[in-house]
C-alpha positions in Angstrom: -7.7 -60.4 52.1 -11.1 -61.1 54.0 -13.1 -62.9 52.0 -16.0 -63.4 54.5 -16.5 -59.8 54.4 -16.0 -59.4 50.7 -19.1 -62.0 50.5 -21.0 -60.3 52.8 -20.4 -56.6 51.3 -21.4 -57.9 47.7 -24.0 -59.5 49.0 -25.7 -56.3 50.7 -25.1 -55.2 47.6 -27.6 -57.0 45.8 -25.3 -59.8 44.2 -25.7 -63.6 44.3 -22.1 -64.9 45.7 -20.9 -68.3 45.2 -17.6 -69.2 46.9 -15.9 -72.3 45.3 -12.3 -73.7 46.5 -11.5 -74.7 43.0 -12.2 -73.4 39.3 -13.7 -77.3 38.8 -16.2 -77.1 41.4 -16.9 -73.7 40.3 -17.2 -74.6 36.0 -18.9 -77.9 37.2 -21.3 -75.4 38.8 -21.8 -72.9 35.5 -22.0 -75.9 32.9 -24.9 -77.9 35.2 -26.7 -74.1 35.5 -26.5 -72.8 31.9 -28.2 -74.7 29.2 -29.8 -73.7 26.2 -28.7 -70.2 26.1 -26.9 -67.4 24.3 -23.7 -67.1 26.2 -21.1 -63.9 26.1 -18.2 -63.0 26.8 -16.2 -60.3 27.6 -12.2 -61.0 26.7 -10.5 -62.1 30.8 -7.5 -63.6 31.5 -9.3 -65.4 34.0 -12.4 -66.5 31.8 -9.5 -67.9 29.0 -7.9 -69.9 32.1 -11.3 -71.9 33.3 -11.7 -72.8 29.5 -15.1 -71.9 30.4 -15.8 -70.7 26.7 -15.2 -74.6 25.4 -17.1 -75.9 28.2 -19.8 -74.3 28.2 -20.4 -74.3 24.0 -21.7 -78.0 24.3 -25.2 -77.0 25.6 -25.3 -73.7 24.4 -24.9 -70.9 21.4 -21.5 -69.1 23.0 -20.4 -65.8 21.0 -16.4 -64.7 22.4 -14.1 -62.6 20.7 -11.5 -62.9 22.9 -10.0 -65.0 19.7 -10.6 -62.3 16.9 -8.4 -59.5 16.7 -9.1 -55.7 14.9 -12.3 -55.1 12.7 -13.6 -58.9 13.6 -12.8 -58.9 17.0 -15.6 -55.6 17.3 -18.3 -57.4 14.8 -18.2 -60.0 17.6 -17.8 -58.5 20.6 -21.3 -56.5 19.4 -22.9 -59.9 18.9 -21.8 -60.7 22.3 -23.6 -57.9 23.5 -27.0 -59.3 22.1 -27.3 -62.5 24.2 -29.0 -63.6 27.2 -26.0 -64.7 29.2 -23.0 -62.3 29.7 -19.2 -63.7 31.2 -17.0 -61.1 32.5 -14.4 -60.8 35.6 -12.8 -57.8 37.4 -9.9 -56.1 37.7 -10.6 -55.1 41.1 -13.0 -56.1 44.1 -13.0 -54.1 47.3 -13.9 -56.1 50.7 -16.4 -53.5 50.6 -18.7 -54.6 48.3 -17.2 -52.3 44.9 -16.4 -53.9 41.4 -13.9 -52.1 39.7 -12.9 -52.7 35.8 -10.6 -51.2 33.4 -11.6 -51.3 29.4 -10.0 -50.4 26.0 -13.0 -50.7 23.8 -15.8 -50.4 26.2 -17.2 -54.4 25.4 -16.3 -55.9 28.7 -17.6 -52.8 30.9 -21.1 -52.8 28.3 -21.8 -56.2 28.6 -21.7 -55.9 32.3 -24.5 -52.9 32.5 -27.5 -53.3 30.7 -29.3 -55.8 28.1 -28.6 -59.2 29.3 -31.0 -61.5 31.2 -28.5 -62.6 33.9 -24.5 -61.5 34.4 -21.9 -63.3 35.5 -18.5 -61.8 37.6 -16.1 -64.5 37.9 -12.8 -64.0 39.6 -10.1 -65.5 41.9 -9.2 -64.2 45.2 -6.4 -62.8 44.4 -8.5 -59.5 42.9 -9.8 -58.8 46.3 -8.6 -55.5 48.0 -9.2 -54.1 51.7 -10.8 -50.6 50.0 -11.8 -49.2 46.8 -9.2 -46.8 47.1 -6.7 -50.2 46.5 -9.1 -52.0 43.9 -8.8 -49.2 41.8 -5.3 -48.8 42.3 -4.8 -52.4 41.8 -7.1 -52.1 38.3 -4.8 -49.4 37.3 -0.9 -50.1 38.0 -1.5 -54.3 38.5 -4.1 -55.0 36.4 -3.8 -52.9 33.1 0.0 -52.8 32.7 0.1 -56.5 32.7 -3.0 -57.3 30.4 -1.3 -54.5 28.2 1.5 -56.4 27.4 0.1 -59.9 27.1 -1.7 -57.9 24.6 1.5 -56.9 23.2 0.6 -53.3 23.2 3.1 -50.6 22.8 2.4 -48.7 26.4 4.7 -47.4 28.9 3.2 -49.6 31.5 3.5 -52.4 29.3 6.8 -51.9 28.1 8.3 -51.6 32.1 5.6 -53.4 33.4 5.7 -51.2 36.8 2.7 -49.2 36.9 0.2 -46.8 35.6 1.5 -43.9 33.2 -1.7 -42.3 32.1 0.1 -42.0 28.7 -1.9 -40.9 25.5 -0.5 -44.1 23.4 -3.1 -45.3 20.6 -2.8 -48.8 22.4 -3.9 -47.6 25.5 -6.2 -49.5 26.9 -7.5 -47.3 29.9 -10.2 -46.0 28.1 -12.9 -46.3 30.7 -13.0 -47.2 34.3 -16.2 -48.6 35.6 -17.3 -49.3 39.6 -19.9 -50.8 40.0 -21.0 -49.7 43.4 -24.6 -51.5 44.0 -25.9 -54.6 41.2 -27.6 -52.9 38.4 -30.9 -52.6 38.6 -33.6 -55.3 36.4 -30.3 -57.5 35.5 -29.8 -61.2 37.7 -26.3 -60.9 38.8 -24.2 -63.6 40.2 -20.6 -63.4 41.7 -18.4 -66.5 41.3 -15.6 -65.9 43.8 -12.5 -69.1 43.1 -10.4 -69.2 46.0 -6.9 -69.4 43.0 -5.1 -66.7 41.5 -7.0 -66.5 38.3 -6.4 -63.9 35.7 -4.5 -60.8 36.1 
């Protein structure tokens, strides 16, 4: 894992990088930045780990339905959609400069496109692949089979935990994959890169 060149690919790529050593350096950077605003989030492993949610609901309005569950958990995740401020993470990064991410219901992957004032990708270094080739690969037979079954779905990949079956179970959550190959255009984006293994 290079992240020097993983810096210097996203930024090339239009991004704002951070690199922090810690997840307290780098919340302690988020909560001083972000005040008054509508904050959020997409539902990450890695998002749920920083508490960044808690933190950052002290100074402003923060929508996450990474708490609700069926009919709520989608009335929420819309509203989440409808703010100036958007947290998600990544299943995937390729030292090349790619984002890759994985989705079920489509929230995360939305909220990371189009509508929001400024997006931010936080993840540890332990997404970070040589090539797209092995982000995506990593986004489909690490990342998915193991989010699967924290979610306690009933998938092949969650049930053996190995890899990628491209089954057609209704809990599938390999919906949509999403690369996002340059920053989207009219959107801030920033990159907070933690130098932990955060997430899955």
């Amino acid at each position: 894992m290079n992240y020097e060149k993983t810096i210097k690919s996203l930024k090339s790529n239009g991004y704002k990088v951070l690199y922090f050593d810690d997840s307290v350096e780098a919340s302690n950077h988020l909560v001083s930045n972000i005040n008054g605003e509508t904050v959020g989030f997409g539902d990450s492993a890695t998002l749920e780990s920083l508490g960044l949610a808690e933190l950052l609901s002290k100074n402003n309005e923060v929508i996450d339905p990474s708490t609700y569950s069926g009919a709520e958990f989608i009335e929420v995740a819309k509203k989440a959609l409808l703010t100036t401020i958007f947290f998600t993470s990544v299943n995937g990064v390729a030292e090349t400069g790619e984002l890759v991410n994985i989705d079920g219901t489509g929230n995360r992957v939305a909220g990371s496109i189009f509508g929001h004032k400024k997006i931010y990708f936080v993840f540890g270094t332990n997404k970070i692949e040589p090539t797209l080739e092995k982000a995506i690969w990593r986004a489909r037979n690490i990342a998915a089979p193991q989010n699967a079954k924290r979610l306690g779905c009933k998938t092949p990949c969650a049930v053996k935990g190995d890899r990628c079956y491209d089954c057609s179970s209704a809990d599938r959550i390999c919906n949509t994959l999403n690369i996002h190959l340059k920053k989207m255009s009219d959107v801030e984006a920033e990159i907070i890169i933690i130098n932990e293994n955060l997430g899955i």
